[in-house]
KENUPA-946346 format. One record per residue (C-alpha): residue in three letters; x, y, z. Coordinates in pm, whole numbers, plus 50000, padded with zeros to 5 digits. Layout:
N
rest  px  py  pz
ALA  X  Y  Z;
...
//
This chain:
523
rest  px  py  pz
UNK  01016  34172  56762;
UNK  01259  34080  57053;
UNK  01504  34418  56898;
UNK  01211  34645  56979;
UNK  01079  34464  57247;
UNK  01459  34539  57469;
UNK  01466  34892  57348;
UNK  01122  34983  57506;
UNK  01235  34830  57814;
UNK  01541  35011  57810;
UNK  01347  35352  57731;
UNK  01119  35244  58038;
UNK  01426  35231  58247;
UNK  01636  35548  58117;
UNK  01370  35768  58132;
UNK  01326  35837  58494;
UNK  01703  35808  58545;
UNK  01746  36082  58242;
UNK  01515  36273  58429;
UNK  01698  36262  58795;
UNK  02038  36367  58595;
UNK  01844  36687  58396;
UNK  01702  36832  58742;
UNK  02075  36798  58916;
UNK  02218  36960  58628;
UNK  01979  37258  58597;
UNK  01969  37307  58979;
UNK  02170  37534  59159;
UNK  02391  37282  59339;
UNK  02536  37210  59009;
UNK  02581  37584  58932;
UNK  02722  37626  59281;
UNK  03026  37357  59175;
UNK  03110  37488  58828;
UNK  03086  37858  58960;
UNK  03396  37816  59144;
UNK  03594  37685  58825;
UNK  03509  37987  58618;
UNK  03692  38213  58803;
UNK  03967  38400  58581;
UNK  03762  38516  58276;
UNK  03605  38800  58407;
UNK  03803  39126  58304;
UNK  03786  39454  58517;
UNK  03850  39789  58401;
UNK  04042  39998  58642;
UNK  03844  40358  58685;
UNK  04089  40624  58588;
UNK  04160  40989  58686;
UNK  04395  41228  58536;
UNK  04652  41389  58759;
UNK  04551  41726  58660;
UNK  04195  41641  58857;
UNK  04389  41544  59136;
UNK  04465  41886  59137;
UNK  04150  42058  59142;
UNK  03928  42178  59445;
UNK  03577  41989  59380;
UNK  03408  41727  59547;
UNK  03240  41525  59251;
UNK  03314  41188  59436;
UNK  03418  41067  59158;
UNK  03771  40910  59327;
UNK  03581  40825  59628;
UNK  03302  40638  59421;
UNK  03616  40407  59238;
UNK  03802  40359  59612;
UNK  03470  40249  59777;
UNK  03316  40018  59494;
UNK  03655  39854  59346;
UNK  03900  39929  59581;
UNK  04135  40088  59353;
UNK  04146  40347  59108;
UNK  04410  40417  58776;
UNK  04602  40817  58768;
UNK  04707  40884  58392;
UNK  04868  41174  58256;
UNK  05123  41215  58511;
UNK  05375  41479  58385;
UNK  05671  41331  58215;
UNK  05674  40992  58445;
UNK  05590  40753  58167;
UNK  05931  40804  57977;
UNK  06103  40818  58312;
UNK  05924  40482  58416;
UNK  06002  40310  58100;
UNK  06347  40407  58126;
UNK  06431  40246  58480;
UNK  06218  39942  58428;
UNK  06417  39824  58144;
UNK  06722  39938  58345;
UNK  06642  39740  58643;
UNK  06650  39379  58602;
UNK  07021  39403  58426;
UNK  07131  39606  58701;
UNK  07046  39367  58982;
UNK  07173  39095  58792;
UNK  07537  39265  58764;
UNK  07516  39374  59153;
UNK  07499  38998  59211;
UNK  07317  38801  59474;
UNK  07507  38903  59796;
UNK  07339  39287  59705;
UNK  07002  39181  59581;
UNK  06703  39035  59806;
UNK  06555  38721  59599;
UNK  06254  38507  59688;
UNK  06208  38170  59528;
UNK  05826  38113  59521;
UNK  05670  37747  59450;
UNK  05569  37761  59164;
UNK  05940  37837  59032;
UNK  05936  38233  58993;
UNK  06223  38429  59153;
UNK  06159  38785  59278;
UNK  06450  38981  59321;
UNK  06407  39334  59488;
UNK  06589  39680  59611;
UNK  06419  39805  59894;
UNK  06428  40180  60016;
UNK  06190  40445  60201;
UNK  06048  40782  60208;
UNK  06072  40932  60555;
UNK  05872  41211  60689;
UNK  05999  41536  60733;
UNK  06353  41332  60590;
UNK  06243  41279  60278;
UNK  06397  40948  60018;
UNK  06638  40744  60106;
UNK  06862  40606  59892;
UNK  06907  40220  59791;
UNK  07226  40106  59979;
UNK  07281  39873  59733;
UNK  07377  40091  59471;
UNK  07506  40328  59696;
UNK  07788  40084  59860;
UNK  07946  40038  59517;
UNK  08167  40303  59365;
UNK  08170  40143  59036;
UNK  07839  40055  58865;
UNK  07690  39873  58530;
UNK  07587  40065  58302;
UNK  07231  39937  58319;
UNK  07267  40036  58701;
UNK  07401  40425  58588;
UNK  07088  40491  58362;
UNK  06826  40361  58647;
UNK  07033  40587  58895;
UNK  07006  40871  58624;
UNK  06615  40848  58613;
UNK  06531  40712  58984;
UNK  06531  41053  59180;
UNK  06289  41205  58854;
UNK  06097  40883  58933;
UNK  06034  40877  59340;
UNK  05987  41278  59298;
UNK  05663  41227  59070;
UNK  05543  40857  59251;
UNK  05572  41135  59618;
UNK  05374  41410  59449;
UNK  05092  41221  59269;
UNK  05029  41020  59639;
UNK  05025  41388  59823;
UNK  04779  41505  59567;
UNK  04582  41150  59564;
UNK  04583  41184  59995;
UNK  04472  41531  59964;
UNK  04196  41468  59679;
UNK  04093  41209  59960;
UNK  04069  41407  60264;
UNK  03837  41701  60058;
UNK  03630  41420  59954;
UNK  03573  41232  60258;
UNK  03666  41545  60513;
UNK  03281  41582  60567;
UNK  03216  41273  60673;
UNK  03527  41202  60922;
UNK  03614  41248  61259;
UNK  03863  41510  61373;
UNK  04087  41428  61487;
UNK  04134  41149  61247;
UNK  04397  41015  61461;
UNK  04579  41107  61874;
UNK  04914  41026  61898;
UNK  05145  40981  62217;
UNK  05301  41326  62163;
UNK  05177  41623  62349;
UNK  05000  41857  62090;
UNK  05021  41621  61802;
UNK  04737  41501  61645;
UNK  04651  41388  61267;
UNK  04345  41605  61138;
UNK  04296  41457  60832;
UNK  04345  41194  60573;
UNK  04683  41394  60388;
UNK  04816  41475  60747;
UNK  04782  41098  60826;
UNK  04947  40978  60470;
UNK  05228  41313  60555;
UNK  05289  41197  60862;
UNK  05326  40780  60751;
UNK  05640  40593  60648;
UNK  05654  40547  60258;
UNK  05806  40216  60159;
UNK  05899  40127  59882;
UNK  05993  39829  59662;
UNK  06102  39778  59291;
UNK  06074  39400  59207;
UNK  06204  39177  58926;
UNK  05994  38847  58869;
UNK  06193  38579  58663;
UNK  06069  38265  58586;
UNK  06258  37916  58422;
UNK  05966  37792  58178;
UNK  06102  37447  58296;
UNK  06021  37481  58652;
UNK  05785  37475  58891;
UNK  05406  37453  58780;
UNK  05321  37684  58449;
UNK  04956  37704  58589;
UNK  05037  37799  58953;
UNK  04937  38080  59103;
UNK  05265  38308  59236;
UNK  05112  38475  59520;
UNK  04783  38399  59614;
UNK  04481  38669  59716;
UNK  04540  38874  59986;
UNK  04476  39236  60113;
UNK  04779  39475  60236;
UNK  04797  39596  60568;
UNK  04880  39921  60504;
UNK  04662  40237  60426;
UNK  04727  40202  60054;
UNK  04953  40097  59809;
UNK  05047  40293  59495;
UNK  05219  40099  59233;
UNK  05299  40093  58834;
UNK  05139  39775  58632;
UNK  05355  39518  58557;
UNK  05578  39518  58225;
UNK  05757  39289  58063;
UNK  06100  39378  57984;
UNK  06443  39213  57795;
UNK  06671  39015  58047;
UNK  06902  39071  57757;
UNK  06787  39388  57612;
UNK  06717  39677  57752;
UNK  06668  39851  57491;
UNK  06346  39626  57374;
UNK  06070  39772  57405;
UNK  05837  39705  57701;
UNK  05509  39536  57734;
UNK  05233  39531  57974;
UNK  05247  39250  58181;
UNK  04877  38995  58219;
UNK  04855  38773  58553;
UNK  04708  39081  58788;
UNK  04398  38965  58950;
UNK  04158  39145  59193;
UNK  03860  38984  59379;
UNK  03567  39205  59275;
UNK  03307  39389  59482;
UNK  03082  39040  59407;
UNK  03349  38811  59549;
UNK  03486  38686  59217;
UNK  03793  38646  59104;
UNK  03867  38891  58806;
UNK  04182  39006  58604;
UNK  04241  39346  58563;
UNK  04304  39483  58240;
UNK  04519  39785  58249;
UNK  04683  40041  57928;
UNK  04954  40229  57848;
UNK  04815  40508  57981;
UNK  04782  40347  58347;
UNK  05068  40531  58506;
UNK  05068  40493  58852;
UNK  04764  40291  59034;
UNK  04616  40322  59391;
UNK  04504  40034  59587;
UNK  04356  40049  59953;
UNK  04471  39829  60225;
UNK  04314  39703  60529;
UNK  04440  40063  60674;
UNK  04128  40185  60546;
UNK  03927  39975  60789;
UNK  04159  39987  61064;
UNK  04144  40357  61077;
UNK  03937  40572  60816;
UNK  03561  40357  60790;
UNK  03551  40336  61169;
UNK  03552  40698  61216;
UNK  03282  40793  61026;
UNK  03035  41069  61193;
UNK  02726  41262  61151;
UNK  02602  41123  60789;
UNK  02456  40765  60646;
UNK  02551  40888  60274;
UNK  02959  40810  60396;
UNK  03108  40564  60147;
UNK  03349  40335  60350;
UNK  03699  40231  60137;
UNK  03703  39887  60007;
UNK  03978  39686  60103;
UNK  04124  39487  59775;
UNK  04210  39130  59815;
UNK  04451  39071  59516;
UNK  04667  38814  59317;
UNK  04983  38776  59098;
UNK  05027  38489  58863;
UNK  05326  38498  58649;
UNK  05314  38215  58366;
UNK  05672  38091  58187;
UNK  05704  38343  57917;
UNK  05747  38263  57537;
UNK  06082  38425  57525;
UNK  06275  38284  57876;
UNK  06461  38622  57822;
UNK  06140  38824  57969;
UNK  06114  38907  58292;
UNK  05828  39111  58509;
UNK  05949  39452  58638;
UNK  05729  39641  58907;
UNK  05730  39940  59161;
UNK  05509  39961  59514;
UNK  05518  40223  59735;
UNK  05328  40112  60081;
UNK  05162  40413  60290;
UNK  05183  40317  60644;
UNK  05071  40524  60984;
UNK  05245  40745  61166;
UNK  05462  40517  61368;
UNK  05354  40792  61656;
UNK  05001  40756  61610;
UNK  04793  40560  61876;
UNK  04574  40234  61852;
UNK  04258  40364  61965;
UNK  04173  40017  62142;
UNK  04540  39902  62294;
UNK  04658  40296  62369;
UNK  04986  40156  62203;
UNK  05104  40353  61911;
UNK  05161  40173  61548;
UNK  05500  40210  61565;
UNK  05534  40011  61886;
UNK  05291  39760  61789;
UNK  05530  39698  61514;
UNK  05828  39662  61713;
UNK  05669  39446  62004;
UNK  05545  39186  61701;
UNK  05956  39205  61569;
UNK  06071  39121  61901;
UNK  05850  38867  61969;
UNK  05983  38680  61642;
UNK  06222  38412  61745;
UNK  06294  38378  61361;
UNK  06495  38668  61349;
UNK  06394  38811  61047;
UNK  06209  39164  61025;
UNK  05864  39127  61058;
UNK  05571  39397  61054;
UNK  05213  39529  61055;
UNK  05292  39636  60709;
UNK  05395  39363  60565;
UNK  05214  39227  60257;
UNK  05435  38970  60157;
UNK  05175  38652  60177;
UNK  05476  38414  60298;
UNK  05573  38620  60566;
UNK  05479  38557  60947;
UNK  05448  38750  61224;
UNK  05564  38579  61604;
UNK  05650  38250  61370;
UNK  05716  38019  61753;
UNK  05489  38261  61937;
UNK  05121  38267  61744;
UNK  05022  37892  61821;
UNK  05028  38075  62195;
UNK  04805  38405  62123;
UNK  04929  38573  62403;
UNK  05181  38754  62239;
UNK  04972  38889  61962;
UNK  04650  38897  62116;
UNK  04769  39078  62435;
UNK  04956  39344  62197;
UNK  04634  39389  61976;
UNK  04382  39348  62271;
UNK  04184  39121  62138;
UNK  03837  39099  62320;
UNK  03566  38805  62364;
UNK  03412  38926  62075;
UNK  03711  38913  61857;
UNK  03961  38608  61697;
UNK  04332  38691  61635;
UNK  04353  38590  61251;
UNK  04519  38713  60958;
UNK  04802  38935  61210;
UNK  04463  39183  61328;
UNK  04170  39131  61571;
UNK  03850  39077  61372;
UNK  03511  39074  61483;
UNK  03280  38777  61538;
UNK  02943  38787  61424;
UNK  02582  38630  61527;
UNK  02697  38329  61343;
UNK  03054  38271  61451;
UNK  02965  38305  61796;
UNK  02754  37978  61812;
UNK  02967  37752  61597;
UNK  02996  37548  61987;
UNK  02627  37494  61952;
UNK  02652  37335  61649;
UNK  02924  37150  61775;
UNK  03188  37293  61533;
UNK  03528  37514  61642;
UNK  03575  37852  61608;
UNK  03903  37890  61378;
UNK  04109  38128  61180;
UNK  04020  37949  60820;
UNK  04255  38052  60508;
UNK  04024  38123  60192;
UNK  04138  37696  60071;
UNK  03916  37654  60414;
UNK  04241  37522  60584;
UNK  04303  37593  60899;
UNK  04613  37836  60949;
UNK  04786  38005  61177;
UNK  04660  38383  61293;
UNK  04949  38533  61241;
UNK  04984  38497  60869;
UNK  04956  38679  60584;
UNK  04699  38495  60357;
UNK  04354  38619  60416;
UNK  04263  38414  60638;
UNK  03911  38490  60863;
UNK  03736  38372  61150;
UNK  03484  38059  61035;
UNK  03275  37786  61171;
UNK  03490  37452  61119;
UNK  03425  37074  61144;
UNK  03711  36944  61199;
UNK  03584  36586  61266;
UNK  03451  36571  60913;
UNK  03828  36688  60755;
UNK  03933  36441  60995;
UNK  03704  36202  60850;
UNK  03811  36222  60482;
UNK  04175  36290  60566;
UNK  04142  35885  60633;
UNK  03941  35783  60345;
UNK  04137  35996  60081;
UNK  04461  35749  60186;
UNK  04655  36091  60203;
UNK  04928  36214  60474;
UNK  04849  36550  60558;
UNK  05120  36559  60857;
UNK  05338  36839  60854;
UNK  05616  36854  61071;
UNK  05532  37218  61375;
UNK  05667  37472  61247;
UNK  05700  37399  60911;
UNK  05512  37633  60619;
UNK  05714  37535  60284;
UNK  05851  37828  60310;
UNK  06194  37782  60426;
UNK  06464  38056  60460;
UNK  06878  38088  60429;
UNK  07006  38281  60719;
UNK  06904  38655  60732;
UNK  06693  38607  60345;
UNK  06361  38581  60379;
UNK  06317  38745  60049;
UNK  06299  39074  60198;
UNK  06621  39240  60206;
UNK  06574  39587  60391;
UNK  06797  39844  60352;
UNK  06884  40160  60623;
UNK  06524  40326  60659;
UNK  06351  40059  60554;
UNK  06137  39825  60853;
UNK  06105  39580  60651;
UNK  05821  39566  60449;
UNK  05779  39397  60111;
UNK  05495  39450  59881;
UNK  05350  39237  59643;
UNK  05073  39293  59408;
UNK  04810  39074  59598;
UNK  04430  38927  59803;
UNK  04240  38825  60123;
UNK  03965  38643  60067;
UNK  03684  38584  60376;
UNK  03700  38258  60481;
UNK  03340  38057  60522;
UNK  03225  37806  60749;
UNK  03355  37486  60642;
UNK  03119  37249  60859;
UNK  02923  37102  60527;
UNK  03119  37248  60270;
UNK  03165  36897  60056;
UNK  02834  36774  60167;
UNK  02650  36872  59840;
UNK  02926  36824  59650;
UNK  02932  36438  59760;
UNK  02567  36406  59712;
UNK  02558  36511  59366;
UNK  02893  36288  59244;
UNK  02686  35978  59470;
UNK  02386  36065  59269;
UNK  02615  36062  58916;
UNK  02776  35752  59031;
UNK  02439  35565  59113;
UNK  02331  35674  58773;
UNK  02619  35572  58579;
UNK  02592  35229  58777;
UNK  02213  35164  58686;
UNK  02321  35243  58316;
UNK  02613  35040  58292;
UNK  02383  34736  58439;
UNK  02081  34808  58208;
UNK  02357  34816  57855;
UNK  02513  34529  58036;
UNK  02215  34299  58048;
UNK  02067  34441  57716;
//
């Protein structure tokens, strides 16, 4: 019949077309595109160890094992901090919100969330300092007396579970280091080892509030995106969610923590109650500690721990996310091995050379926040502070080394650029995680035209606009001006062909879906 007769010609036709569509969808350019969409639902344990084993004189790797694979390791048990830590976090948003806004730092972030923060340090051989904001007032809140009450019990145990943590650290890895670790420009002064380095090292610290209106900004946006801290580490308590309203309600742990895992995925971390205080290496670790390695292949270099922070609108618009960071940093005395500057001038020469003036420095983590904003188009500043050589690019605020691969991208006629981990070009001195990378810029050219899109922006500009003197990061006496967040730096790749295969396959579905449409059309 003239019924079957059609649908044998249409199997005829469908058949080698069906085929086509089954190989691109089992291949691995297929798997390549939908790999990057699944992204959030793997789950990471943090490894744990008690602060009693901190304690103890062994070398059973165990820390060093967590700090080189993940990056970052959990320390439960610590004596009597959990009560004190509940008690200030649900103390501490209420308090800033009676100081008011002229005495508390906030940050507006795009995707609606408002960070509010005290800032404060722990000096060597000086010891805490106290957070001039509550210290200015004679009369305080309530809610501001009972996080007083609990905060020196608080910084006490936070100073000795990081002394025990560096020490653990330098019995551990001792072996296998260099001595000195680090010279500095003082006659007769020298850092041996890993706890004289962290002894010797400004402490800063940060307690943060995150807010967010569940009717602004986007619900699904990331808050900060992945990046890796500059300092040596970062201690910090997991989030919780605590009562705008309510102090007294009892707090929660907070979701939205995400880590990029030792295979390069994104993964959230999923942390307990009895996750008191958490350790998290920064690019310190590479800057100073894994290139000083001697005598032994059986070392285990730190890993660095690109990180992320998404806070979604909560169900009750009364909750609000309540975190502490302390930031290790380097003796501001000790030297740069390759500039014969010492940190602490480094810092300072990358403060002056802000025309901004806000506070800017190696230390900061805060992914919004730019070193030599007017000055890094022109490397000279930066480069000639950090010494940069021909085998290095000045991206992401640090020298980093070119490899076999980034040193031809000419050949190939592509441009050797400091590429943000969107594969956007950005500028070297800021803090996203941004790497050196291979780039075709005539091709973004190319489909900046076709897409019908302006992607101007005006020089100068990065969305991230500031009042006068609030950049977000409100620094009190002692403090440089550092601001930590709980985030990740992601290596950039060459972006030469990055959307070729993507365009192939969605030609290749479009040609299908054409013949198809033709064949149905004429049956």
């Amino acid at each position: 019949s003239t019924y079957a007769l059609c649908m044998h010609l249409l199997l005829l036709f469908l058949t080698p077309i069906l085929s086509i569509m089954k190989l691109l969808l089992s291949s691995s350019l297929f798997s390549l595109i939908t790999a990057s969409s699944v992204s959030t639902d793997r789950v990471v344990n943090p490894s744990r160890i008690t602060f009693e084993s901190l304690g103890r004189i062994d070398n059973d790797s165990l820390l060093v094992e967590a700090l080189g694979t993940d990056g970052f390791v959990s320390v439960t048990n610590i004596p009597g901090f959990k009560q004190s830590k509940h008690s200030l976090m649900s103390n501490l948003h209420s308090c800033m919100m009676g100081l008011g806004d002229d005495a508390v730092a906030a940050h507006y972030f795009d995707d609606g969330t408002i960070r509010r923060s005290f800032a404060t340090a722990t000096l060597p051989e000086v010891g805490a300092q106290p957070i001039k904001s509550l210290e200015d007032l004679e009369l305080l809140s309530e809610y501001c007396q009972s996080l007083q009450g609990e905060l020196s019990s608080f910084r006490s145990s936070v100073e000795a579970t990081t002394k025990l943590f560096s020490q653990k650290l330098s019995t551990e890895m001792g072996v296998y280091l260099q001595t000195p670790l680090m010279t500095s420009n003082v006659d007769g002064v020298v850092y041996d080892s890993i706890s004289e380095v962290v002894a010797g090292g400004e402490h800063l610290e940060h307690f943060h509030s995150y807010q967010k209106d569940s009717f602004s900004g986007d619900a699904e946006a990331t808050t900060i995106e992945l990046h890796t801290d500059q300092g040596f580490f970062i201690a910090f308590t997991p989030g919780l969610i605590a009562s705008s309203q309510d102090p007294t309600k009892q707090l929660k742990l907070s979701d939205g923590f995400y880590v990029q895992d030792r295979y390069g995925e994104k993964a959230a971390v999923k942390f307990s109650e009895e996750d008191d205080l958490v350790f998290m290496i920064g690019d310190g670790a590479n800057q100073y500690i894994n290139n000083n390695f001697v005598g032994s292949t059986d070392a285990t270099p730190l890993r660095s721990t690109p990180h992320a922070l998404s806070f979604p609108a909560q169900i009750d618009s009364s909750d609000v996310r309540v975190w502490y960071g302390l930031m290790v940093l380097p003796p501001n005395n000790a030297l740069l091995r390759s500039s014969g500057l010492t940190h602490g001038e480094v810092r300072e020469a990358l403060m002056d050379a802000s025309t901004s003036g806000d506070s800017i420095s190696l230390g900061c983590s805060s992914q919004d926040m730019k070193a030599v904003i007017h000055t890094s188009r022109h490397l000279s500043g930066p480069s000639e502070i950090l010494n940069c050589t021909s085998d290095e690019l000045f991206c992401w605020y640090r020298c980093q080394p070119l490899d076999d691969e980034l040193k031809t991208c000419a050949d190939r006629d592509l441009s050797l650029e400091c590429v943000d981990s969107q594969g956007q070009i950005t500028e070297p001195a800021q803090h996203n995680g941004a790497a050196p990378a291979c780039y075709n810029s005539t091709a973004m050219h190319t489909h900046d035209e076709e897409d019908g899109h302006d992607h101007t922006h005006d020089d100068g500009d990065d969305e991230h606009t500031h009042d006068d003197g609030d950049d977000g990061h409100t620094h009190d006496d002692g403090d440089d001006g550092h601001t930590h967040d709980e985030d990740m730096g992601t290596k950039a790749t060459s972006t030469g062909s990055r959307n070729t295969d993507g365009n192939l396959f969605a030609l290749s579905l479009r040609t299908s879906y054409i013949i198809i449409s033709t064949i149905l059309t004429v049956w």
